[in-house]
gemmi code that builds the backbone of each chain (N, CA, C; Angstrom):
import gemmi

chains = {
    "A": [
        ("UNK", (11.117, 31.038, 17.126), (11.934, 32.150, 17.627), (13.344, 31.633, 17.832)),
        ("UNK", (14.174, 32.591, 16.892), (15.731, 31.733, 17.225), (16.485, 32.265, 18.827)),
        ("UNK", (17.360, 31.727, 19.469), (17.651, 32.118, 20.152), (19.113, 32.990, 20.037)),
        ("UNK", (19.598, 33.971, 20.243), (20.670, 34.470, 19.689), (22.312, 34.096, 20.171)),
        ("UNK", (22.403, 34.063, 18.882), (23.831, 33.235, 18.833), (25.017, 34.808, 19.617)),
        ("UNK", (25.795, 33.977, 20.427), (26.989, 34.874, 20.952), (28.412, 35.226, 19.673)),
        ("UNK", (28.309, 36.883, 19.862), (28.937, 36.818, 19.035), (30.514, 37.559, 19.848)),
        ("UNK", (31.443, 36.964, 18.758), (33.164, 37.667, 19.330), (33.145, 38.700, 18.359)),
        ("UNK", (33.891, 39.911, 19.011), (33.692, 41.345, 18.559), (34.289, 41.151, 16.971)),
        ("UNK", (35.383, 39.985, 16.857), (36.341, 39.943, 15.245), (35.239, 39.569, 14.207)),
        ("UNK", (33.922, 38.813, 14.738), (33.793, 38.029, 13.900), (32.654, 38.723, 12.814)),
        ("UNK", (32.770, 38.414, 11.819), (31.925, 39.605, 11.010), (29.853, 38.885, 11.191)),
        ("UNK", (29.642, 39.849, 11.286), (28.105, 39.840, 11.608), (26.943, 39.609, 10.377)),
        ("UNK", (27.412, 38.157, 9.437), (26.689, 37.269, 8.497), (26.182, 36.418, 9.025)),
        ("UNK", (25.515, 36.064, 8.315), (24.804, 34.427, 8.366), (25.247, 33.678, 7.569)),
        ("UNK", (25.222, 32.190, 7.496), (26.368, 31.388, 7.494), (27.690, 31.044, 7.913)),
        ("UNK", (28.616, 30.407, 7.835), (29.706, 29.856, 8.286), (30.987, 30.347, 7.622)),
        ("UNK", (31.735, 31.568, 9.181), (32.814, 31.616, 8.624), (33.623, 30.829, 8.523)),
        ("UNK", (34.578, 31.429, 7.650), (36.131, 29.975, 7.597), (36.624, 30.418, 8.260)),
        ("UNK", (37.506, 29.475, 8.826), (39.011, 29.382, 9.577), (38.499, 29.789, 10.937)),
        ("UNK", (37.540, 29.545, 11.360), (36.788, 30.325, 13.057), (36.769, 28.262, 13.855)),
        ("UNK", (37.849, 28.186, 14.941), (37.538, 27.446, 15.644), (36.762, 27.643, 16.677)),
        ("UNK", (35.720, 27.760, 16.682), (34.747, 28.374, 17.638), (33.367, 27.988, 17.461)),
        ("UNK", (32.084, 28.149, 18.123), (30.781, 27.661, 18.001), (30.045, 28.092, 17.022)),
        ("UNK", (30.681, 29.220, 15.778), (30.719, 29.318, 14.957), (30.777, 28.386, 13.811)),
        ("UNK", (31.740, 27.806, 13.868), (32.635, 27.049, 12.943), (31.548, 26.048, 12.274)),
        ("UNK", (31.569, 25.395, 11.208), (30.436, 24.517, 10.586), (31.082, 22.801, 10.270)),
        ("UNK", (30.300, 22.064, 10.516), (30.703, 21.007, 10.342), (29.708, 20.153, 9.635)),
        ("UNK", (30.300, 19.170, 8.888), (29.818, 18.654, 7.971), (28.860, 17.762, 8.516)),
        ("UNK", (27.566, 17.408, 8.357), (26.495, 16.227, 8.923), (26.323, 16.035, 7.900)),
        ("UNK", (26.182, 14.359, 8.039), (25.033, 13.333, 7.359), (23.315, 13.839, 7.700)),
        ("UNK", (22.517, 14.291, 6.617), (21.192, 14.052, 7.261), (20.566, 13.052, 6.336)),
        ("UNK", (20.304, 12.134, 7.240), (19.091, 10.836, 6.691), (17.748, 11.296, 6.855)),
        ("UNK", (16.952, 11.031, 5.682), (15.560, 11.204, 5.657), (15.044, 10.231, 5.452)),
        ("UNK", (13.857, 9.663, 6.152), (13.123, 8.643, 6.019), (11.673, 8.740, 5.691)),
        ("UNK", (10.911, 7.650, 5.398), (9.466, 7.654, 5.048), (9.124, 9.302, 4.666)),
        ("UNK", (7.821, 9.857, 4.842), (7.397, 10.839, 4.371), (8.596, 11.599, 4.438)),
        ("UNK", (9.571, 12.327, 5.010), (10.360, 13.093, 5.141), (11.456, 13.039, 3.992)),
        ("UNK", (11.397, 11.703, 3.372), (12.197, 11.434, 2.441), (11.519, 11.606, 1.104)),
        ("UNK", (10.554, 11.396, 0.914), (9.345, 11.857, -0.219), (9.445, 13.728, -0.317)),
        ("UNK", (9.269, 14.123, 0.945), (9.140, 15.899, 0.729), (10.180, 16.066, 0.499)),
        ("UNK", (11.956, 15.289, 0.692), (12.944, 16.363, 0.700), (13.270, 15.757, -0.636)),
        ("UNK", (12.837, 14.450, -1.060), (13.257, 14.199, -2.298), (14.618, 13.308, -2.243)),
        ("UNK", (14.914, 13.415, -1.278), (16.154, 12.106, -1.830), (16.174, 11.726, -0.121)),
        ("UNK", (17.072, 10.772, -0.532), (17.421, 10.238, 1.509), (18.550, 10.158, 1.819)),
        ("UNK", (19.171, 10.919, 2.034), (20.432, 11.710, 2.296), (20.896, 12.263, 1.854)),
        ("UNK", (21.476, 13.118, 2.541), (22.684, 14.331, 1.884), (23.891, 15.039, 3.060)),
        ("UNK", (24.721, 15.568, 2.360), (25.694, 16.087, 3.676), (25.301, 17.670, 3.556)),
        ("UNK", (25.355, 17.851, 4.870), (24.854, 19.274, 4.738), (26.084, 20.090, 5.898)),
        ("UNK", (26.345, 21.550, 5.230), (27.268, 22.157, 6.351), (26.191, 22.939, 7.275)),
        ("UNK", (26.633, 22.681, 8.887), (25.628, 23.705, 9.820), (26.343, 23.788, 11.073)),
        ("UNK", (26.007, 25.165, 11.894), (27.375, 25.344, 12.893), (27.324, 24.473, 13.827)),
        ("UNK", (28.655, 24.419, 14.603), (28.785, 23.248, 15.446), (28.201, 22.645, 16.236)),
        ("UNK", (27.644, 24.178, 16.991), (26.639, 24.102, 17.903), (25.520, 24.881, 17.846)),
        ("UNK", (24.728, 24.297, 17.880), (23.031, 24.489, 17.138), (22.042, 24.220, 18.092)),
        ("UNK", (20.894, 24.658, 18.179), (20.083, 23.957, 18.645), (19.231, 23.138, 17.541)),
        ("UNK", (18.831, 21.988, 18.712), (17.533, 21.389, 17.607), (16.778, 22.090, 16.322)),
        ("UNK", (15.993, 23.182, 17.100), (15.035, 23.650, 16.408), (15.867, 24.666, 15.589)),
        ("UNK", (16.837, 25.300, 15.252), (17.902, 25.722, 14.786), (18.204, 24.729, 13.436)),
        ("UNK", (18.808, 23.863, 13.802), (19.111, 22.551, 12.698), (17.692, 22.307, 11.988)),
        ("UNK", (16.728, 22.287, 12.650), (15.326, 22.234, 11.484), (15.271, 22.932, 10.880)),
        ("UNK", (15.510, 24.197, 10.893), (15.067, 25.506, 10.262), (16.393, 25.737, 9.160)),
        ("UNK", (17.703, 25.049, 9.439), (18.714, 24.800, 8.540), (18.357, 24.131, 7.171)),
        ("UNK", (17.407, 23.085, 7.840), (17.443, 21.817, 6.653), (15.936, 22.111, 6.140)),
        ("UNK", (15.461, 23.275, 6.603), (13.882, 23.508, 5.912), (14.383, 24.290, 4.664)),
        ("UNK", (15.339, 25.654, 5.489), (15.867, 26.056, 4.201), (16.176, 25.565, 2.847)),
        ("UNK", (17.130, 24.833, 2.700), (17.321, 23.504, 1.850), (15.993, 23.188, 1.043)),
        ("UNK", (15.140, 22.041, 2.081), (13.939, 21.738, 1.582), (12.668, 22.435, 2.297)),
        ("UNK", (12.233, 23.280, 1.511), (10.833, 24.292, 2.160), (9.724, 23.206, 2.429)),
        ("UNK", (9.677, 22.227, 1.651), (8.377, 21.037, 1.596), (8.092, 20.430, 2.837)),
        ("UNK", (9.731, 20.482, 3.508), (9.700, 19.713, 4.745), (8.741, 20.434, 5.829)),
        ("UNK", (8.553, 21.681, 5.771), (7.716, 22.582, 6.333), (6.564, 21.697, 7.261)),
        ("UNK", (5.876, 21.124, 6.522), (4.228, 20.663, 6.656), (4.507, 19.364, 7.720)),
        ("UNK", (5.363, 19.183, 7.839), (5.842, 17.985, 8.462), (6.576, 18.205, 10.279)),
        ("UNK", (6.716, 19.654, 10.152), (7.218, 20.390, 11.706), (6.931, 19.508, 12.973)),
        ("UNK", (5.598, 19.348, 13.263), (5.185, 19.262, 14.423), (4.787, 18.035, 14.408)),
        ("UNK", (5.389, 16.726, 13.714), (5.334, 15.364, 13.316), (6.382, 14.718, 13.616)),
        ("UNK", (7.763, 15.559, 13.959), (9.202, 15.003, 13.653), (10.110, 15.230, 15.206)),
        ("UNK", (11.000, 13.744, 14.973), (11.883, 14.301, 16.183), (12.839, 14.221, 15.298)),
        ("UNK", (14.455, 14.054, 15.740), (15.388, 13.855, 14.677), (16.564, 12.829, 16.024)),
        ("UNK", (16.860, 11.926, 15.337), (18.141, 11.352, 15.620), (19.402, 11.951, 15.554)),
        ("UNK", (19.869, 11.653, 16.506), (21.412, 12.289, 16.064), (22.454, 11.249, 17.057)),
        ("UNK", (22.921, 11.259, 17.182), (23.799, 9.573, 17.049), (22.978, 8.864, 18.128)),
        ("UNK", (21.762, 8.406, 17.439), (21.036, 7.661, 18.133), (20.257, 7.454, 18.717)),
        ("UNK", (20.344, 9.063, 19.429), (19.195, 9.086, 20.411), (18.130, 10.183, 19.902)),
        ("UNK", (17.206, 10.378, 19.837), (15.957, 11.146, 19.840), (15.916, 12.111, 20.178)),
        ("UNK", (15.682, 13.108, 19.911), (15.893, 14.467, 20.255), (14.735, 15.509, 19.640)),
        ("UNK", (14.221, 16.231, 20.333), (12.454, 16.706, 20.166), (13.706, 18.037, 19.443)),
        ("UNK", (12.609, 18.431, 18.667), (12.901, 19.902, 18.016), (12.794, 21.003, 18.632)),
        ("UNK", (13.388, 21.261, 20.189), (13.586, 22.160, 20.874), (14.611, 22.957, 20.916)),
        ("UNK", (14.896, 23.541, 21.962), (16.372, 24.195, 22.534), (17.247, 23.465, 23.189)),
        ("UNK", (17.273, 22.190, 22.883), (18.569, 21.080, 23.351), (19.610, 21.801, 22.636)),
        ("UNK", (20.815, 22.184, 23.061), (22.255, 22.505, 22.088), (22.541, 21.044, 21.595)),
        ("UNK", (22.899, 20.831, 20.496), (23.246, 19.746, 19.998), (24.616, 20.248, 19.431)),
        ("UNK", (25.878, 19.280, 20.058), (27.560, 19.833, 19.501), (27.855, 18.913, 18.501)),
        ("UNK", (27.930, 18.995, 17.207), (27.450, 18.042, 16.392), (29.668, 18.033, 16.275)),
        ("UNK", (29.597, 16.786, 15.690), (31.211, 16.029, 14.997), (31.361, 16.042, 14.216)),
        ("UNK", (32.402, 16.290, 13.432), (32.344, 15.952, 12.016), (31.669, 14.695, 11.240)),
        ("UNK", (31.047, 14.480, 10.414), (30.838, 12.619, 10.012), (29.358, 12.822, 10.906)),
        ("UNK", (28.933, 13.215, 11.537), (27.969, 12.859, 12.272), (26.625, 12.772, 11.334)),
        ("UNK", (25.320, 11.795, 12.462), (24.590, 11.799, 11.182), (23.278, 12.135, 12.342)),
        ("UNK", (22.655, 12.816, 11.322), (21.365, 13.497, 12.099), (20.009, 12.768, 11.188)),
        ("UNK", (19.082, 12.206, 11.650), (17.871, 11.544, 10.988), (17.053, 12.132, 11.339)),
        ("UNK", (15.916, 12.557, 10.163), (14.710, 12.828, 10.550), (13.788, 11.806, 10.843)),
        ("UNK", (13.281, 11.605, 11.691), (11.704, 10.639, 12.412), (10.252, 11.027, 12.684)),
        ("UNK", (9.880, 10.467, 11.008), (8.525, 11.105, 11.153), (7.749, 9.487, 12.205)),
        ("UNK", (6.539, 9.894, 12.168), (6.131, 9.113, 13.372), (6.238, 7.744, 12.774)),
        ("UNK", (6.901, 6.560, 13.885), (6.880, 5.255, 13.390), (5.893, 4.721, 13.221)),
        ("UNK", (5.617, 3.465, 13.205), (5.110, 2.448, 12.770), (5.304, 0.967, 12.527)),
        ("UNK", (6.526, 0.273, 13.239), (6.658, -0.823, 13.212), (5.858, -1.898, 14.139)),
        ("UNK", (6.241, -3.034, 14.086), (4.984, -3.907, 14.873), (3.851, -4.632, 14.090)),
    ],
    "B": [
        ("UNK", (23.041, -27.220, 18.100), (23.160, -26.478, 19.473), (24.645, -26.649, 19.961)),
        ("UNK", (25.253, -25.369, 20.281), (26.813, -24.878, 21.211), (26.699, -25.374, 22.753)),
        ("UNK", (27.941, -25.310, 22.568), (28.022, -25.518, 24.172), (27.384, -24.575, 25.494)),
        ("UNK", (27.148, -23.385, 25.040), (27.392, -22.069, 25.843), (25.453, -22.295, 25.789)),
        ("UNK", (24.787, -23.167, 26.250), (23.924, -22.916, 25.828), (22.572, -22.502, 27.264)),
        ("UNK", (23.250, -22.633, 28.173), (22.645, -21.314, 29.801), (23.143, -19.920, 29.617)),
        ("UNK", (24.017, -19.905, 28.508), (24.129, -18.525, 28.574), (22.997, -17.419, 27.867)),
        ("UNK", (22.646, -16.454, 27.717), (21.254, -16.111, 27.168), (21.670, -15.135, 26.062)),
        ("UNK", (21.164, -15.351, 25.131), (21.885, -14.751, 23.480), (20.248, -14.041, 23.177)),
        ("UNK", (20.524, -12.955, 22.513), (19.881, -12.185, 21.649), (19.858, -12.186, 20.501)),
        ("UNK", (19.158, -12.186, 19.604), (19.449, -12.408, 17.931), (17.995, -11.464, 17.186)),
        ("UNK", (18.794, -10.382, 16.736), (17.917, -9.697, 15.749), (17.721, -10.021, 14.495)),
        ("UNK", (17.043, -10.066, 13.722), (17.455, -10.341, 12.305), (16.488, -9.513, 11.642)),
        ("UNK", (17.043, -8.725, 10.545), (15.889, -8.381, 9.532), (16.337, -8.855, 8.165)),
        ("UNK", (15.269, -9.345, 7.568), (15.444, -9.649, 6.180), (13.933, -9.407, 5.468)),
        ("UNK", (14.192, -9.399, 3.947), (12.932, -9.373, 3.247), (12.509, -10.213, 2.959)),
        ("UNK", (12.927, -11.581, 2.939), (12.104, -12.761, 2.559), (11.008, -12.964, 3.532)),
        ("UNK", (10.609, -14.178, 2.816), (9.698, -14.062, 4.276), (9.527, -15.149, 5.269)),
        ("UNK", (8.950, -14.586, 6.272), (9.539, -14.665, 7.660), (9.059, -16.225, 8.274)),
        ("UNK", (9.782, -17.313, 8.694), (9.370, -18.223, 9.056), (9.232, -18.537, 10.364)),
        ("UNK", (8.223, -18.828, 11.166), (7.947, -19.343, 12.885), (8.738, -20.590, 13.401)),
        ("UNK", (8.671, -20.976, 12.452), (9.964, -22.049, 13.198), (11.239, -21.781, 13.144)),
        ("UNK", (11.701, -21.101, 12.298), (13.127, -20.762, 12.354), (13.273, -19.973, 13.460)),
        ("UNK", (12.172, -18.606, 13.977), (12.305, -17.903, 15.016), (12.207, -18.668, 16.329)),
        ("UNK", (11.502, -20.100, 16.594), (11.356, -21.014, 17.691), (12.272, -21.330, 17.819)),
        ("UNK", (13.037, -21.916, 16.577), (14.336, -22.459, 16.976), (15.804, -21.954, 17.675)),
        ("UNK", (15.524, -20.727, 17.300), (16.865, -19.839, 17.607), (16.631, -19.500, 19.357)),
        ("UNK", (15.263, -20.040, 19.997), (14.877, -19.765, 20.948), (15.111, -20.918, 22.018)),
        ("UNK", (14.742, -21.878, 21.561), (14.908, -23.536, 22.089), (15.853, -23.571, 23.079)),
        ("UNK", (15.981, -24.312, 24.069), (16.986, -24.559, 24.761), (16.571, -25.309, 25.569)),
        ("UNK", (17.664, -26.298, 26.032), (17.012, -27.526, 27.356), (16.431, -26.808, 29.128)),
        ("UNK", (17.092, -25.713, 28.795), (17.131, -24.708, 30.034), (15.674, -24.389, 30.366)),
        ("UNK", (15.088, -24.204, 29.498), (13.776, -23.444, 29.070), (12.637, -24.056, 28.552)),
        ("UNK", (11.606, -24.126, 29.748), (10.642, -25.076, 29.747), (9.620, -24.452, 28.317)),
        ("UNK", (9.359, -22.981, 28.513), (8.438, -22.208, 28.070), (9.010, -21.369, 26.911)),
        ("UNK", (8.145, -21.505, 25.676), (8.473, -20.231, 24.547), (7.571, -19.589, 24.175)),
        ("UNK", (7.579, -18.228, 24.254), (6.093, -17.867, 23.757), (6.802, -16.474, 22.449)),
        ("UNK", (5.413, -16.677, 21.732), (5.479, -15.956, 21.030), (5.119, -14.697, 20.522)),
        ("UNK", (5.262, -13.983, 19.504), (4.744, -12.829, 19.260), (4.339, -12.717, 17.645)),
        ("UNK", (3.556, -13.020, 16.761), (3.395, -12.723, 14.994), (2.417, -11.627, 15.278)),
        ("UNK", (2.917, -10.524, 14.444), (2.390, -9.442, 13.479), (1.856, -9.178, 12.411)),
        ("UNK", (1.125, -9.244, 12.213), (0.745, -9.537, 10.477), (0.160, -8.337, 10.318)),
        ("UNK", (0.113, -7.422, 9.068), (-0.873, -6.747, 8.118), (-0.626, -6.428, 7.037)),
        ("UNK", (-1.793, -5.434, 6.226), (-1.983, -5.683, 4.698), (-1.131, -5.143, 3.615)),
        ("UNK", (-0.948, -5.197, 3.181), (0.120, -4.428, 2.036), (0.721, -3.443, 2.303)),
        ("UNK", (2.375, -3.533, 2.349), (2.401, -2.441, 3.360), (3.934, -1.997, 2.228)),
        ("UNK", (4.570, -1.360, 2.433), (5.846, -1.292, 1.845), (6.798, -0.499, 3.514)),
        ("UNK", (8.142, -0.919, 3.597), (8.341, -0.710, 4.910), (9.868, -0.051, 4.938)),
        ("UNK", (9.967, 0.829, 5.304), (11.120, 1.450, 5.474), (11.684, 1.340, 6.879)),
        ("UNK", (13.088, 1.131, 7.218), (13.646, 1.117, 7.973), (14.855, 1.480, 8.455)),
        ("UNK", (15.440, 1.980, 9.921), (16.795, 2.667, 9.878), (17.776, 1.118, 10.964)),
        ("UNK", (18.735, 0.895, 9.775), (18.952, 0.094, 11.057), (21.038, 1.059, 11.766)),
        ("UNK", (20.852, 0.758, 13.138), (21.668, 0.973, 13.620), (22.547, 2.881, 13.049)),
        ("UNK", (23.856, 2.314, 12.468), (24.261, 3.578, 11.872), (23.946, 3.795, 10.425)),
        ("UNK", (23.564, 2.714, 9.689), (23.219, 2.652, 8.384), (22.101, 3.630, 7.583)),
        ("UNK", (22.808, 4.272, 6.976), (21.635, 5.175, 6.033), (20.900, 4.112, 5.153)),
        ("UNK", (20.910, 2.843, 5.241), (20.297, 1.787, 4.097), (18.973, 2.208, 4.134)),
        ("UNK", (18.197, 1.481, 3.740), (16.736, 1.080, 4.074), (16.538, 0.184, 3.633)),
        ("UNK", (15.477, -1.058, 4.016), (15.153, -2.407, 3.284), (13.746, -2.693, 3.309)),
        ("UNK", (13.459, -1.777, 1.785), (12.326, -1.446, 0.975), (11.717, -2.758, 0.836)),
        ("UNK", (10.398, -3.334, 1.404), (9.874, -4.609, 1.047), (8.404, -4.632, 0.815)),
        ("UNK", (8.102, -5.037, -0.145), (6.773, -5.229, 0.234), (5.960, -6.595, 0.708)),
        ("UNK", (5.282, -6.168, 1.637), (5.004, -7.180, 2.378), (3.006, -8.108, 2.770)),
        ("UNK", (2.899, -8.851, 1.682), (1.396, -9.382, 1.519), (0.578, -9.196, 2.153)),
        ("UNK", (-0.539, -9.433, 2.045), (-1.304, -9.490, 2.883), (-1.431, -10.809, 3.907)),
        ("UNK", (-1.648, -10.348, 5.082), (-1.792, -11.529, 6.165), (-0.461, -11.863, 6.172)),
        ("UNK", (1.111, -11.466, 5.615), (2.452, -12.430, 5.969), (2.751, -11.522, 6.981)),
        ("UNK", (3.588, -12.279, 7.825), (4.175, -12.027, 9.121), (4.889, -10.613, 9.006)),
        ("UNK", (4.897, -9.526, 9.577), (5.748, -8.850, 9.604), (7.240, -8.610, 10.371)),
        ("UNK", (6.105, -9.334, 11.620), (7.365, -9.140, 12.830), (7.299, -10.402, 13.925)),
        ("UNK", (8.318, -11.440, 14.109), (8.049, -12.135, 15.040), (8.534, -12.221, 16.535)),
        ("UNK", (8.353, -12.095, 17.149), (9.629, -12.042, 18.186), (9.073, -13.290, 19.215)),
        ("UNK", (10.047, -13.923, 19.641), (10.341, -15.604, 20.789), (11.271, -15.719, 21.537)),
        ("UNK", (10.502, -15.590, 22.896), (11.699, -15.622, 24.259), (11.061, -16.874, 24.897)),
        ("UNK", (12.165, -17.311, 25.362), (12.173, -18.784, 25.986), (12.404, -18.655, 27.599)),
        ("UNK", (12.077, -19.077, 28.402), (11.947, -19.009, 29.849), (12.343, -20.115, 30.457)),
        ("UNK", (12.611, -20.617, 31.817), (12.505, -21.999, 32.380), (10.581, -22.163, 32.812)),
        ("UNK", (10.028, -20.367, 33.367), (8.758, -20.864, 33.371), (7.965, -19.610, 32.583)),
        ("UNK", (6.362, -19.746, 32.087), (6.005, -19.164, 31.498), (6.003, -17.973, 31.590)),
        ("UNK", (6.028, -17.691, 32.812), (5.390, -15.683, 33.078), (6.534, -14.894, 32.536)),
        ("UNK", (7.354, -14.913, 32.299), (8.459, -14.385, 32.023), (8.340, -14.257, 31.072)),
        ("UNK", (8.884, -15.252, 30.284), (8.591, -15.086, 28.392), (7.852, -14.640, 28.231)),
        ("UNK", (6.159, -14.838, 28.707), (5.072, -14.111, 28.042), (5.567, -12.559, 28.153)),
        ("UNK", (5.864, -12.071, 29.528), (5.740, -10.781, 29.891), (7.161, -10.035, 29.160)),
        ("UNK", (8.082, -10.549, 28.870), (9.460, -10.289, 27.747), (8.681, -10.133, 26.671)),
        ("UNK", (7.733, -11.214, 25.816), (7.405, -10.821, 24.380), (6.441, -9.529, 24.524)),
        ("UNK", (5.695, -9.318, 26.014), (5.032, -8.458, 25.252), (5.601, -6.879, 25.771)),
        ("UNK", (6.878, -6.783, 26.471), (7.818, -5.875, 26.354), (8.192, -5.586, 25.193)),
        ("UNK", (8.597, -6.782, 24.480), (9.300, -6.609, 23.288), (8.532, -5.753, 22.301)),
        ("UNK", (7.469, -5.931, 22.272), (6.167, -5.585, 21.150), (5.966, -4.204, 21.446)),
        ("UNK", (5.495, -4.068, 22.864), (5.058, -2.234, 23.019), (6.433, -1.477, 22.712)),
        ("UNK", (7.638, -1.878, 23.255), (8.570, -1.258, 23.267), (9.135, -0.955, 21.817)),
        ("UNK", (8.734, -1.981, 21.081), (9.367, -1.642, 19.282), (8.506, -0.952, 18.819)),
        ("UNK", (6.630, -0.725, 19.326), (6.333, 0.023, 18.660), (6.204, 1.519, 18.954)),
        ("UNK", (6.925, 1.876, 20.683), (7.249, 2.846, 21.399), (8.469, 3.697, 20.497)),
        ("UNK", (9.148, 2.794, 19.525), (11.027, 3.583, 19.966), (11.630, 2.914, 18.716)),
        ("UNK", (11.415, 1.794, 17.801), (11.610, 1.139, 17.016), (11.793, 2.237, 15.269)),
        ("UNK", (12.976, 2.798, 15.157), (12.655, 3.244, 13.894), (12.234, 2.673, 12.068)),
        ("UNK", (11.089, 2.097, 12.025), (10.319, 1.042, 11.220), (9.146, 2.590, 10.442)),
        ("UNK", (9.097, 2.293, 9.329), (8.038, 3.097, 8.681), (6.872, 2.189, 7.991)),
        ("UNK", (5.776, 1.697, 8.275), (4.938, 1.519, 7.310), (4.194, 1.892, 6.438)),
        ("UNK", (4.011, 2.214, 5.375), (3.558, 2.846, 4.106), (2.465, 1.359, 3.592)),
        ("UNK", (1.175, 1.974, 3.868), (0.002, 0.737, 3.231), (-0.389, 1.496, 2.001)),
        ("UNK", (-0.193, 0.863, 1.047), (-0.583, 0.657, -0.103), (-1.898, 0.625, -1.100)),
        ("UNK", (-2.913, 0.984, -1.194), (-3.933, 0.984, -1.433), (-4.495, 1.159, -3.318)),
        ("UNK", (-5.428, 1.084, -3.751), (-5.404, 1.393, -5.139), (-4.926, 2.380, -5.700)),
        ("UNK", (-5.126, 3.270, -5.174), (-5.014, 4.848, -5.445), (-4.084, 5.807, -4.779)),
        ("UNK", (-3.818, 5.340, -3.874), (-3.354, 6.280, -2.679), (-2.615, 5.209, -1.672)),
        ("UNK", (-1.522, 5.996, -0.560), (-1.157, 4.981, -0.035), (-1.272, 5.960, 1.434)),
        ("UNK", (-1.036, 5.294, 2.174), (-1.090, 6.194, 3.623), (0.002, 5.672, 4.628)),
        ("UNK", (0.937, 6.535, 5.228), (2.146, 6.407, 6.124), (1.397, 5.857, 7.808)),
        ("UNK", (1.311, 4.893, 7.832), (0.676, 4.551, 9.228), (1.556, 5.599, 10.403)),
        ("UNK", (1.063, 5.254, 11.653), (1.791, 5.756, 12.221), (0.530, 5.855, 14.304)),
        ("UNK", (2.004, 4.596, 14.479), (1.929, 4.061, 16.090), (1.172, 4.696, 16.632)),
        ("UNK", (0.264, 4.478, 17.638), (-0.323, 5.523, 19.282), (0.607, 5.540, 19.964)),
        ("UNK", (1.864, 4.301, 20.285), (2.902, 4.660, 21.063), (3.847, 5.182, 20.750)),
        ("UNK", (3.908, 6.143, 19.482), (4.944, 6.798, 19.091), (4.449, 8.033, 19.784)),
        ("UNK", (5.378, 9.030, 20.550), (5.129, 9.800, 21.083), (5.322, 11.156, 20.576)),
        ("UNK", (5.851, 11.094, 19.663), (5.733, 12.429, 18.750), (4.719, 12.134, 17.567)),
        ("UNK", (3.951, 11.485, 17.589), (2.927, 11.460, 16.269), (1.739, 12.577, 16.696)),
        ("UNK", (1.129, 12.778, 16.079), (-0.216, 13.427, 16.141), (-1.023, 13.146, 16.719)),
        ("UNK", (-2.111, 13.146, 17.749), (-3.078, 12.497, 18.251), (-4.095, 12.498, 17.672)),
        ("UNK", (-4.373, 13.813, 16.869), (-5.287, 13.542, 16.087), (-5.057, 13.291, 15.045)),
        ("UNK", (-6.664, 12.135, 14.502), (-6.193, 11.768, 13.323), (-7.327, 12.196, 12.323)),
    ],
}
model = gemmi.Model(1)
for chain_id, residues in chains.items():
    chain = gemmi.Chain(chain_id)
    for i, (resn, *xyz) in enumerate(residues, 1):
        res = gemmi.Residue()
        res.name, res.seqid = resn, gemmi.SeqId(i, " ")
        for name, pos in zip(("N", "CA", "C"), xyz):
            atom = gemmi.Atom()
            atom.name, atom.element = name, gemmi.Element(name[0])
            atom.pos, atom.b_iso = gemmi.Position(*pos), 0.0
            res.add_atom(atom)
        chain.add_residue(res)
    model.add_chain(chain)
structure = gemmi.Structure()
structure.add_model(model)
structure.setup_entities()
């Protein structure tokens, strides 16, 4: 269930990213790294992807499922990095930077 | 051995060759430090993906059967310490450590995956 984005009366009522909107609107460019299985379903291990500034978690999944549908099967397996720290696929707002890099983490295994 | 050598240094290293116990003792050694204890990992054919730091790399290896995967050696003035550091070190990398193992098998390969990873599946 998405949660609904606030909208300003100018701004036209699409999906996707308008231009020229400095606002929570606005889209910024991420790094997403894919690793182990996650990198097998999406098919490559990285890419830059545009998504709005401010997102939630589970928002940004449903961005990058679009993209790759395969990643689907993998939902309730994954947290995602984003500069560093771990972040569950919830309703955390995540204010992403330009350059920033978001990783998917399917379950580890080192040791 | 440096001069600075009461001071207490950390040293990560990953590489694909493979992994030697004395080189990891040594980097541990010190006159300070009565006690070293250790930590080796070993298992079977594995191929291993990893994220290090900010790096999108990965350092794809495959890794034998029975060779070391992971060593880790903390040095103490007395034992309880080191022991109880290495085996921090161990739960905690396999708590939080972004490392992928992929075992290898004839046919098929299977993505392991930690009990102390806390987003994995419980069931298996």
């Amino acid at each position: 269930r998405l949660s609904s984005r606030r909208r300003r009366h100018r701004e036209p009522a699409a999906e996707g990213c308008p231009a020229g909107d400095g606002g929570s609107m606005c889209c910024q460019q991420v790094s997403v790294l894919y690793f182990a299985r996650s990198a097998e379903l999406a098919g490559l291990r990285s890419e830059t992807l545009s998504v709005p500034r401010q997102i939630t978690a589970l928002q940004l999944w449903e961005e990058i499922v679009k993209v790759h549908p395969r990643l689907a099967v993998i939902r309730d397996q994954v947290v995602f990095a984003v500069r560093q720290e771990y972040v569950l696929l919830g309703d955390q707002l995540l204010v992403l930077q330009p350059g920033d890099e978001v990783a998917i983490i399917p379950p580890i295994s080192g040791g | 051995m440096d001069e600075s050598e009461d001071v207490p240094k950390d040293f990560i290293k990953l590489k694909s060759e493979k992994l030697s116990v004395d080189e990891v003792s040594e980097l541990v050694i010190s006159p300070c430090c009565g006690a070293v204890s250790l930590f080796i990992g070993e298992f079977n054919i594995s191929e291993l993906d990893l994220w290090v730091c900010c790096c999108s790399s990965s350092l794809p290896s495959v890794v034998p059967i029975t060779e070391a995967s992971v060593i880790i050696a903390v040095s103490s003035p007395h034992r309880a310490e080191s022991l109880e550091a290495v085996m921090y070190c161990i739960n905690t990398l396999k708590a939080s450590v972004p490392i992928w193992k992929k075992e290898i098998y004839e046919d098929e390969y299977s993505w392991k995956e930690n009990k102390e990873c806390f987003w994995a599946n419980s069931e298996k």
